[in-house]
C-alpha positions in Angstrom: -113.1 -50.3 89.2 -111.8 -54.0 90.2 -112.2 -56.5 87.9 -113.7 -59.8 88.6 -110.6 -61.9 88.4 -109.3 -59.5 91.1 -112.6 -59.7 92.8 -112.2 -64.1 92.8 -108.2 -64.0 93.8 -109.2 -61.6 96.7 -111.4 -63.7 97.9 -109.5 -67.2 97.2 -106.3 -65.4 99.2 -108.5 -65.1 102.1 -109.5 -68.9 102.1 -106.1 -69.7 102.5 -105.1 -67.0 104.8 -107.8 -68.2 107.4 -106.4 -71.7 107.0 -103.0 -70.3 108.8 -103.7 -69.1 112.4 -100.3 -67.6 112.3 -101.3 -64.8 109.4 -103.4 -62.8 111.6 -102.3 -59.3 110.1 -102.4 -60.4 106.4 -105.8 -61.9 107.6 -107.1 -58.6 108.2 -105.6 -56.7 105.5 -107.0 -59.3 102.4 -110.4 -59.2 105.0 -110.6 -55.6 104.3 -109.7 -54.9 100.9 -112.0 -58.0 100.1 -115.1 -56.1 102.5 -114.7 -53.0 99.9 -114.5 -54.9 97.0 -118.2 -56.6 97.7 -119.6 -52.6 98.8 -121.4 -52.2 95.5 -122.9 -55.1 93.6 -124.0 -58.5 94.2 -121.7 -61.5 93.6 -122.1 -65.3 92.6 -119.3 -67.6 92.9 -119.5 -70.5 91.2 -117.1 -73.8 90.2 -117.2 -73.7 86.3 -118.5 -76.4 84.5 -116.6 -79.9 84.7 -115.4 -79.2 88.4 -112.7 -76.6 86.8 -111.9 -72.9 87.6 -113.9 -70.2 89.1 -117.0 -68.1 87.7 -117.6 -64.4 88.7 -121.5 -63.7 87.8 -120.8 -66.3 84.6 -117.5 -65.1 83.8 -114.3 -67.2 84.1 -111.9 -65.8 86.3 -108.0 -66.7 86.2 -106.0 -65.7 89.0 -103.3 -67.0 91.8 -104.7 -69.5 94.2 -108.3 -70.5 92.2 -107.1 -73.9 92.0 -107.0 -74.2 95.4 -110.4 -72.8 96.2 -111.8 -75.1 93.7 -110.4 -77.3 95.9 -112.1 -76.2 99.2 -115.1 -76.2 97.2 -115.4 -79.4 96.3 -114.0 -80.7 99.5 -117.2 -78.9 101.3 -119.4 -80.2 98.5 -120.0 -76.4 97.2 -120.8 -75.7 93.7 -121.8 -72.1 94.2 -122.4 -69.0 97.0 -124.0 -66.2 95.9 -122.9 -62.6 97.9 -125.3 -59.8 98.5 -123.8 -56.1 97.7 -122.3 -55.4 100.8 -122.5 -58.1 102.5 -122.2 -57.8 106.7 -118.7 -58.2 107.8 -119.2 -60.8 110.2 -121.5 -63.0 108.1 -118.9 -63.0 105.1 -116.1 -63.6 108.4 -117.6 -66.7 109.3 -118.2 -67.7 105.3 -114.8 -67.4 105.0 -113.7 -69.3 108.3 -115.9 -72.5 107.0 -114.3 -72.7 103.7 -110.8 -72.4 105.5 -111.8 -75.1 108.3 -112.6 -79.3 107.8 -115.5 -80.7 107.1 -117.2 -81.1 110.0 -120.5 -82.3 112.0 -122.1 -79.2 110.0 -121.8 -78.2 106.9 -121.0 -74.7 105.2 -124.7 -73.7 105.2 -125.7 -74.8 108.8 -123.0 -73.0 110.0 -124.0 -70.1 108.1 -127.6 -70.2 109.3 -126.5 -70.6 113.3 -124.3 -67.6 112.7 -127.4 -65.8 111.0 -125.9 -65.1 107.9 -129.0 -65.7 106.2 -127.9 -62.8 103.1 -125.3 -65.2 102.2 -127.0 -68.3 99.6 -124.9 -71.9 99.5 -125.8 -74.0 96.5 -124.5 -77.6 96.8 -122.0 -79.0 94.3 -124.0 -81.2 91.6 -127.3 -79.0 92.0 -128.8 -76.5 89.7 -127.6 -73.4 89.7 -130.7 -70.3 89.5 -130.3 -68.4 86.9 -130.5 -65.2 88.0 -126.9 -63.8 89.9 -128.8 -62.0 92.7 -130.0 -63.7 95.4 -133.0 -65.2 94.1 -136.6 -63.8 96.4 -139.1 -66.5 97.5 -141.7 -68.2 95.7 -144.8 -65.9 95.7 -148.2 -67.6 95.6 -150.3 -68.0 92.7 -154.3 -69.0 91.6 -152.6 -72.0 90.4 -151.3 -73.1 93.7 -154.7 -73.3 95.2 -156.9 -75.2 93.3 -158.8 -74.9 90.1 -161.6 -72.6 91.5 -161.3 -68.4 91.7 -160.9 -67.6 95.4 -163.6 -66.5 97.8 -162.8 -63.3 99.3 -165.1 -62.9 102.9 -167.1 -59.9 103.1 -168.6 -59.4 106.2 -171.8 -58.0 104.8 -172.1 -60.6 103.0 -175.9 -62.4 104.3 -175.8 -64.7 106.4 -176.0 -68.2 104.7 -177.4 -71.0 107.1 -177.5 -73.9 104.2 -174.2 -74.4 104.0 -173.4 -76.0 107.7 -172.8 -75.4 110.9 -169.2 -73.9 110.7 -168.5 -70.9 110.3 -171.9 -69.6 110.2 -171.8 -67.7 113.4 -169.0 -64.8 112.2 -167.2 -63.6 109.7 -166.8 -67.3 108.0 -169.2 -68.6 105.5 -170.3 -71.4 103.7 -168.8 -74.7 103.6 -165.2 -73.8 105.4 -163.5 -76.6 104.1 -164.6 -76.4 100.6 -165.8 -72.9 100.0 -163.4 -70.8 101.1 -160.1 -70.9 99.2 -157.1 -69.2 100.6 -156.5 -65.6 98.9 -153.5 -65.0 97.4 -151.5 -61.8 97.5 -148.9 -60.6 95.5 -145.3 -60.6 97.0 -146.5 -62.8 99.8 -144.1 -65.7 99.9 -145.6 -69.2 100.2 -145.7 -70.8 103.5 -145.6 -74.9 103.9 -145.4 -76.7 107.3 -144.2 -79.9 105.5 -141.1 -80.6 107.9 -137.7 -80.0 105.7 -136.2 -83.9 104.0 -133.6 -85.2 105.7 -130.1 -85.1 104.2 -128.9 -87.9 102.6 -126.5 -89.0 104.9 -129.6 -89.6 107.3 -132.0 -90.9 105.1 -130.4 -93.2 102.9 -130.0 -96.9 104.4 -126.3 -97.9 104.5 -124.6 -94.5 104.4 -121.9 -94.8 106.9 -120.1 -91.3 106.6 -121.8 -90.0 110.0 -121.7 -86.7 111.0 -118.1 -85.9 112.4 -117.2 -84.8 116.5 -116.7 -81.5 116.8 -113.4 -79.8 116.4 -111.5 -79.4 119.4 -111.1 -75.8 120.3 -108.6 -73.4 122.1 -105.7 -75.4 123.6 -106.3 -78.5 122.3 -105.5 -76.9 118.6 -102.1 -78.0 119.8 -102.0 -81.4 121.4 -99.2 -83.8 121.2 -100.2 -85.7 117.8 -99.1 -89.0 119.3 -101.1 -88.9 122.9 -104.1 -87.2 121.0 -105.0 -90.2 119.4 -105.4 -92.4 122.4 -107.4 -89.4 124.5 -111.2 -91.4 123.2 -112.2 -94.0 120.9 -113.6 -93.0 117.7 -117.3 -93.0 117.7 -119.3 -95.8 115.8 -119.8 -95.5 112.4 -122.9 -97.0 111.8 -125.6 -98.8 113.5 -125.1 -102.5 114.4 -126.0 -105.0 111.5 -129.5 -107.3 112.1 -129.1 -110.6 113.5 -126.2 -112.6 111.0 -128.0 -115.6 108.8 -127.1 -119.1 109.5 -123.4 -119.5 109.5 -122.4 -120.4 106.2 -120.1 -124.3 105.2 -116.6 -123.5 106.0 -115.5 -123.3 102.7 -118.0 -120.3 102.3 -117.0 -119.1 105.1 -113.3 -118.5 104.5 -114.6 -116.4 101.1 -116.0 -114.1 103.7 -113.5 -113.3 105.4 -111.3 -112.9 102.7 -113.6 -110.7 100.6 -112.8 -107.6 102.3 -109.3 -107.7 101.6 -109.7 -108.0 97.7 -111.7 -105.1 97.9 -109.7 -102.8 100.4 -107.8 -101.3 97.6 -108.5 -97.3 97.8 -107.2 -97.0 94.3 -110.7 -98.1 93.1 -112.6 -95.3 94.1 -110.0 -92.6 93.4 -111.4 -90.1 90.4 -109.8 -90.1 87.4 -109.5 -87.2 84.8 -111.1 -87.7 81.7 -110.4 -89.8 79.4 -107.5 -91.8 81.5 -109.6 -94.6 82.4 -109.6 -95.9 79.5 -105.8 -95.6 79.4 -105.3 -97.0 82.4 -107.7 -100.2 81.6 -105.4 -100.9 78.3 -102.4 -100.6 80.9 -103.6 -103.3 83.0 -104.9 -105.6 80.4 -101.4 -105.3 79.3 -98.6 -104.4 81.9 -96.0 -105.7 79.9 -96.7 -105.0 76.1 -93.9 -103.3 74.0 -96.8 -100.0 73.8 -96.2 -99.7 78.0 -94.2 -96.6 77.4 -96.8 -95.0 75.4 -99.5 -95.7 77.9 -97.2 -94.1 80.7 -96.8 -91.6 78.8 -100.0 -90.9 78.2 -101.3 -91.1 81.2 -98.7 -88.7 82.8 -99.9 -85.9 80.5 -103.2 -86.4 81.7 -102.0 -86.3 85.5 -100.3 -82.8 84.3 -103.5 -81.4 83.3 -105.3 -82.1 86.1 -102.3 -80.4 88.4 -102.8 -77.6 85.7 -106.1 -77.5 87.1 -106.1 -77.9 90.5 -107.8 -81.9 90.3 -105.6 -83.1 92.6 -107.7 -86.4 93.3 -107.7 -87.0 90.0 -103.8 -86.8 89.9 -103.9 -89.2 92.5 -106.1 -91.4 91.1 -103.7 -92.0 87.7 -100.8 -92.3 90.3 -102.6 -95.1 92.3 -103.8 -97.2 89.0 -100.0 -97.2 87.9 -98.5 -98.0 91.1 -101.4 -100.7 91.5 -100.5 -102.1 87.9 -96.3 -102.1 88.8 -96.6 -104.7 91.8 -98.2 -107.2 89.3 -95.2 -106.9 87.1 -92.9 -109.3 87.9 -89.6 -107.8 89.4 -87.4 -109.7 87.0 -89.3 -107.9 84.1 -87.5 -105.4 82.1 -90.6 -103.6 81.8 -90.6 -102.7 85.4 -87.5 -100.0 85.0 -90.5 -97.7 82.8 -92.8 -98.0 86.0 -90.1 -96.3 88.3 -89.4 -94.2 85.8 -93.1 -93.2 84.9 -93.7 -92.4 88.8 -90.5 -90.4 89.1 -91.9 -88.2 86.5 -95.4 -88.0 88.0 -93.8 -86.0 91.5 -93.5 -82.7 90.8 -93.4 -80.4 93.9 -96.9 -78.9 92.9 -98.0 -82.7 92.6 -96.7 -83.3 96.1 -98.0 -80.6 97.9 -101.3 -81.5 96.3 -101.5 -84.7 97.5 -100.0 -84.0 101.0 -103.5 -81.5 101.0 -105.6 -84.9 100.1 -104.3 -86.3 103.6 -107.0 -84.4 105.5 -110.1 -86.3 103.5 -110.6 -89.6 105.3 -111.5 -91.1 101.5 -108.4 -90.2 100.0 -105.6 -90.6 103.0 -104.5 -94.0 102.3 -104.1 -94.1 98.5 -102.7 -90.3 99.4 -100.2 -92.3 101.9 -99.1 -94.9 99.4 -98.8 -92.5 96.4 -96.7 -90.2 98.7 -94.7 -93.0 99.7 -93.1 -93.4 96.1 -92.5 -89.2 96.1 -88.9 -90.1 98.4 -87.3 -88.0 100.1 -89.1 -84.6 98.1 -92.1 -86.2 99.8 -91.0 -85.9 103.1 -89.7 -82.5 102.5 -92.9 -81.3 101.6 -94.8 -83.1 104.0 -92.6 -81.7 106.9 -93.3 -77.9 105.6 -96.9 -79.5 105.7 -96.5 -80.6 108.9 -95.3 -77.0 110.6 -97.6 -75.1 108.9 -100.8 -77.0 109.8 -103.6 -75.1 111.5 -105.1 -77.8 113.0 -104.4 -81.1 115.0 -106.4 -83.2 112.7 -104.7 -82.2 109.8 -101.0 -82.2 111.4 -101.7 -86.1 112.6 -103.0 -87.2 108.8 -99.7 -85.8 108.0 -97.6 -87.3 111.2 -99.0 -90.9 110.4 -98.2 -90.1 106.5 -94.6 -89.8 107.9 -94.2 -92.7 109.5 -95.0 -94.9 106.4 -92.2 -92.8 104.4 -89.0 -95.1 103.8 -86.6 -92.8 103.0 -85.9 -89.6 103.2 -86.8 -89.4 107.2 -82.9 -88.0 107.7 -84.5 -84.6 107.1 -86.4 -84.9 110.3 -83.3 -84.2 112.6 -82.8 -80.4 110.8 -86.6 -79.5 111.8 -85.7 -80.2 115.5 -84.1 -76.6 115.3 -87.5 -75.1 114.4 -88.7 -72.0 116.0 -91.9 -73.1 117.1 -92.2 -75.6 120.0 -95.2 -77.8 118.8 -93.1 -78.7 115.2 -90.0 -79.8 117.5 -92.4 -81.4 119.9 -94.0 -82.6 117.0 -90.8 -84.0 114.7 -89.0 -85.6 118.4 -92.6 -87.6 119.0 -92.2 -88.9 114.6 -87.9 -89.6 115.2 -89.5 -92.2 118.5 -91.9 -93.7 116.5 -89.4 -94.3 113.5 -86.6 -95.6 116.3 -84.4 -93.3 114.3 -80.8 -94.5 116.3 -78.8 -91.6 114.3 -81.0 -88.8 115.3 -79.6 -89.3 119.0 -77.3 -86.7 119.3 -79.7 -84.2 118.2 -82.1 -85.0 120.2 -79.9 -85.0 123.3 -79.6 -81.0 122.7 -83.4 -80.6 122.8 -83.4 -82.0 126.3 -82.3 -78.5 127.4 -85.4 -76.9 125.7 -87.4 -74.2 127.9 -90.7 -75.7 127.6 -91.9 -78.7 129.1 -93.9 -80.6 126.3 -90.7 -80.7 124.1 -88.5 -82.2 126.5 -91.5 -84.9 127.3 -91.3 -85.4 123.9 -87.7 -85.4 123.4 -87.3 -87.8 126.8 -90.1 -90.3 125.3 -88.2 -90.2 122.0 -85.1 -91.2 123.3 -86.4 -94.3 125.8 -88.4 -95.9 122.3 -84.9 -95.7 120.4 -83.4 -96.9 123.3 -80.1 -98.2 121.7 -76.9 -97.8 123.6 -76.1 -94.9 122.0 -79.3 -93.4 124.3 -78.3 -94.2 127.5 -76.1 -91.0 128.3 -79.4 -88.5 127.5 -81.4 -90.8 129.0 -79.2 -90.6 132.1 -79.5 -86.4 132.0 -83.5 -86.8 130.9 -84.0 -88.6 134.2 -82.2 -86.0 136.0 -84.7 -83.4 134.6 -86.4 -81.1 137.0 -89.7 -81.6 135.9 -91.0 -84.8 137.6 -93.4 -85.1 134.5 -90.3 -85.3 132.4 -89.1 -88.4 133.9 -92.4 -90.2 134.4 -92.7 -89.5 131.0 -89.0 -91.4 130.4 -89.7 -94.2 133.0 -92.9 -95.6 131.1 -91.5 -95.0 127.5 -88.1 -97.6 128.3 -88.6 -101.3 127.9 -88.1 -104.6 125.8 -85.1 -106.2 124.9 -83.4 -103.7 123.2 -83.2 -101.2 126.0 -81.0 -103.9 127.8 -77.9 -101.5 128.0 -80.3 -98.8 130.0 -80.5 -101.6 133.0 -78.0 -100.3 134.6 -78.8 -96.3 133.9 -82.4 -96.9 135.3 -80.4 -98.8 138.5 -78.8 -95.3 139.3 -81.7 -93.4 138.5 -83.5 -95.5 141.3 -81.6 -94.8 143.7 -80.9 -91.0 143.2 -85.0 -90.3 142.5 -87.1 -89.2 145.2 -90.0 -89.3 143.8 -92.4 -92.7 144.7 -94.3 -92.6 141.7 -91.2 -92.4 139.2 -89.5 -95.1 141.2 -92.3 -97.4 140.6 -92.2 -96.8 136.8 -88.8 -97.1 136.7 -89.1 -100.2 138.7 -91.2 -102.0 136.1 -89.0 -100.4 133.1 -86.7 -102.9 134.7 -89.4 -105.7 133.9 -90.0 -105.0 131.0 -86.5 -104.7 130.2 -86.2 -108.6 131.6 -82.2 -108.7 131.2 -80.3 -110.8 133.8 -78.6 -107.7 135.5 -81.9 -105.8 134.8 -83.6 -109.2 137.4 -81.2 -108.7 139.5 -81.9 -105.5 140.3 -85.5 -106.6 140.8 -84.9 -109.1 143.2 -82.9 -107.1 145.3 -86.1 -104.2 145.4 -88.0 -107.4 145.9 -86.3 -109.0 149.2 -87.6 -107.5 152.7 -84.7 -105.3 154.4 -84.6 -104.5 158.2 -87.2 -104.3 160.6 -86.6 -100.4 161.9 -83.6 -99.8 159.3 -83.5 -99.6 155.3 -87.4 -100.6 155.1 -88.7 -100.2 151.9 -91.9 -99.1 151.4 -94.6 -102.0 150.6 -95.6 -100.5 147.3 -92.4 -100.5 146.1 -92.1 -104.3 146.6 -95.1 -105.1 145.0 -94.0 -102.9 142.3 -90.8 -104.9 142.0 -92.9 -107.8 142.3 -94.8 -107.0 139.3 -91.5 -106.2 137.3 -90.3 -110.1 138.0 -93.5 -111.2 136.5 -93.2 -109.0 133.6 -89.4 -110.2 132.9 -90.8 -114.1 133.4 -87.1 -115.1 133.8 -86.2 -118.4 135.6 -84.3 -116.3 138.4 -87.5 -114.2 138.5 -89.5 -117.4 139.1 -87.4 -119.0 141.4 -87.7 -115.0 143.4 -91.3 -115.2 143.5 -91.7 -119.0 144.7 -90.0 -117.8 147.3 -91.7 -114.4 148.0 -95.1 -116.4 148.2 -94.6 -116.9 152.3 -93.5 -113.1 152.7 -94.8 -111.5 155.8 -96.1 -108.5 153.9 -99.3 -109.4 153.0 -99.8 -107.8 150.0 -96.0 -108.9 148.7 -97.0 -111.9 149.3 -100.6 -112.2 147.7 -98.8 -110.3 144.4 -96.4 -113.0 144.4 -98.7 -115.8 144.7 -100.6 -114.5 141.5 -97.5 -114.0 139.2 -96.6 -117.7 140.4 -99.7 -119.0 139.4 -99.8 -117.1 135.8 -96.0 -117.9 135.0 -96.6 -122.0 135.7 -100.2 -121.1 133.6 -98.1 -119.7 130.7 -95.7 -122.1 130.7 -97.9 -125.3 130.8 -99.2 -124.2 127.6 
């Protein structure tokens, strides 16, 4: 017969399994062999007491993964689920697919009760547990529930009684209906109430701003680009708009105001803290620099290890943000600094790491999770790349994509994941190496531009026109050659300011081999916003009206080139314009006209 720690690191495997869309075999073997371990008794699963471990019917369980369960757990705000015997594969299916996914717009038991896994009981985190491990039956009614009087049971031979009032009088009813007549209860009936259900506290409470979230994307948009995604709709409100604002305040108040939100932006505050640390960490700041600071350190980095122990991850983050938070008041001449950085060296182990990296997918703990992961080096980004290719989901690959763009060092590792097997981590990795401007990750990318699909080389073409460096041109030159039209729109609107100056020439080539309109118009203003004399001079020779039956440009082109000169705001592509204000194209000339008149606006002011 199992035993119940088998039973609890069954069913924690499968959490984790469901969280990788790529384990679909493993998936259905833990599914299965976790199916016949729930055939003959009831189960309740429940986070022991403190927040720590798992509890099989009131037994502690040890076993691989618990920690990370615990972890889901807390993160869907579950303190227990209680598991009929043989519990209906596709309710325990879906149980298992909310635990694995976000937090979302529902929570763990809504989606259970959609699904109609009503056999299946989630208790909230922080709530009493029942007592009993089976699934707990329904209230039955009672004498007591009904009033101090014994019941009236209605007999219909009962005589007729035509004191008491006129209702009920003419059937089966009688006496006084509203005070006579109790309701009868019957054993194993379960109360009924049609008081409507309370609201949750999100709803109810005045000034809780943690709406409900969207809805997951589904299907193909699991893999969108992490950089365009963000920009695909604005994030909806997050609370209602504020009453009318008071009388505005003297001007000395006023500047309090505004800088009150910065004192009190520091996420460090509201990051949990194992027990007995904060008071640790309050002697630390009350003295950063006393002779003892090693022994707080200390201190406090055995209590971060037993919390890892343990699976507290927030908690480990918390002691890491107060110390990091204490270090920048020390004063960099201090000697006392050198035990800081040697403190937080000690705090990253790769289990610490990979805890934290988890932390990025809750909103409340990504950007003390960002700044502790910061200090973690180039081990940081190491893990957060394996993080980053393994991620189900697009919202948790872009928490980690914009963790990896605050990393300071350690980014060289980027350029070796660009040989990944799978096309949305290279897609992925070429859209962080443009964001970073990484110049020395050129070559590689070059021999990405030859990659079968598509998205890459959009990727790989967009990467290359942000770095824009010299060293860029020649891929630049073969990205704008690609076959895919999307390819080099995608290059033409990614090149521009004044560090892409040596492409001026590259894009001039590319103009005039492209034969494509649209990509000749981008490429047009990349030339503007490029702004370089030989980059102008390009410009004004789009600009300048050709023959009457020969060499005629088309109009939209012109006013294309038009609009570059404005962008590059040049004295050469002032002087172009003036002139291009009388041109016989009409709308050449009423585009010229209008950049006149907003150049000689900027520069009056």
């Amino acid at each position: 017969m199992p035993t119940l720690d088998t039973l609890a690191t069954r069913f924690a495997r499968c959490v984790s399994l469901f969280r990788d869309p790529t384990a679909k075999s493993e998936q259905k073997k833990e599914f299965r062999a976790l199916v016949g371990l729930l055939q003959d008794a009831a189960v309740t699963l429940r986070v022991g007491a403190g927040g720590v471990g798992i509890e099989l019917n009131g037994v502690p369980c040890e076993g691989e993964g618990l920690a990370v369960l615990v972890e889901r757990l807390d993160l869907h705000g579950i303190g227990e689920i209680a598991l009929p015997a043989n519990p209906p594969p596709g309710q325990l299916f879906e149980l298992l697919q909310a635990l694995a996914d976000q937090p979302g717009a529902h929570d763990v038991a809504s989606r259970l009760a959609a699904a109609g896994a009503d056999g299946i009981r989630i208790t909230p985190g922080g709530q009493p547990s029942p007592p009993s491990t089976a699934a707990q039956p329904e209230p039955v009614a009672s004498t007591e529930d009904f009033g101090g009087r014994e019941p009236v049971v209605p007999n219909p031979d009962t005589p007729v009684d035509r004191k008491s009032g006129a209702l009920g009088t003419a059937g089966i009813l009688r006496g006084e209906s509203m005070r006579d007549i109790k309701s009868v209860p019957l054993e194993g009936v379960p109360l009924v109430t049609h008081d409507p259900p309370l609201p949750k506290a999100a709803d109810a409470l005045p000034g809780v701003v943690d709406r409900a979230r969207p809805p997951r994307n589904s299907g193909a948009e699991e893999l969108l680009s992490l950089s365009s995604e963000r920009h695909l709709a604005p994030e909806p409100p997050a609370a209602p708009s504020p009453p009318p604002a008071a009388p505005a305040p003297p001007a000395a108040a006023k500047r309090e105001t505004t800088r009150a939100p910065a004192a009190r932006a520091t996420p460090t505050e509201r990051v949990a803290l194992p027990p007995g640390a904060a008071e640790t960490l309050a002697e630390l700041e009350r003295n950063s620099t006393s002779p003892n600071v090693g022994d707080l350190l200390a201190a406090l980095i055995d209590h971060a290890a037993a919390a890892s122990k343990l699976g507290r991850f927030e908690q480990v983050l918390g002691v890491i943000a107060g110390v990091i938070r204490v270090e920048e008041r020390v004063p960099e001449s201090s000697g006392v600094r050198r035990q800081y950085g040697i403190a937080l060296r000690r705090f990253y182990t790769k289990p610490v790491l990979e805890g934290l990296s988890r932390l990025l997918a809750a909103p409340k703990h990504r950007a003390a999770a960002v700044g502790a992961l910061q200090r973690g080096g180039a081990a940081g980004v190491e893990v957060l790349m394996d993080v980053l290719a393994a991620a189900p989901t697009v919202g948790e690959r872009r928490a980690v994509f914009d963790a990896l763009k605050h990393m300071t060092e350690g980014t060289d590792q980027l350029v070796h994941m660009l040989d990944h097997s799978e096309w949305f981590v290279v897609r992925n990795v070429a859209e962080l190496i443009g964001e970073l401007g990484m110049d020395d990750a050129v070559p590689a990318l070059g021999k990405r531009l030859d990659h079968p699909d598509e998205r890459v080389r959009k990727a790989v073409g967009l990467a290359l026109a942000k770095i824009g460096t010299r060293g860029a041109a020649e891929p630049l030159r073969r990205a704008l050659r690609d076959r895919s039209q999307e390819v080099r729109m995608q290059v033409a609107v990614g090149i521009g300011g004044r560090k892409s100056s040596a492409l001026a020439m590259p894009l001039v080539v590319a103009m005039e081999e492209e034969k494509d309109e649209a990509v000749v118009r981008e490429l047009i203003l990349a030339l503007g916003r490029i702004g370089s004399p030989d980059a102008v001079q390009a410009l004004i020779k789009w600009a300048q009206p050709t023959g009457r039956f020969f060499g005629r440009k088309p109009s939209e082109l012109r006013v294309a080139a038009v609009e570059a000169l404005r962008l590059a705001a040049s004295p050469a592509a002032l002087g172009t314009l003036e002139g291009l204000s009388d041109d016989g194209d009409r709308a050449v000339r009423e585009a010229a006209s209008r950049a006149v008149t907003e150049l000689k606006r900027k520069k009056g002011r």
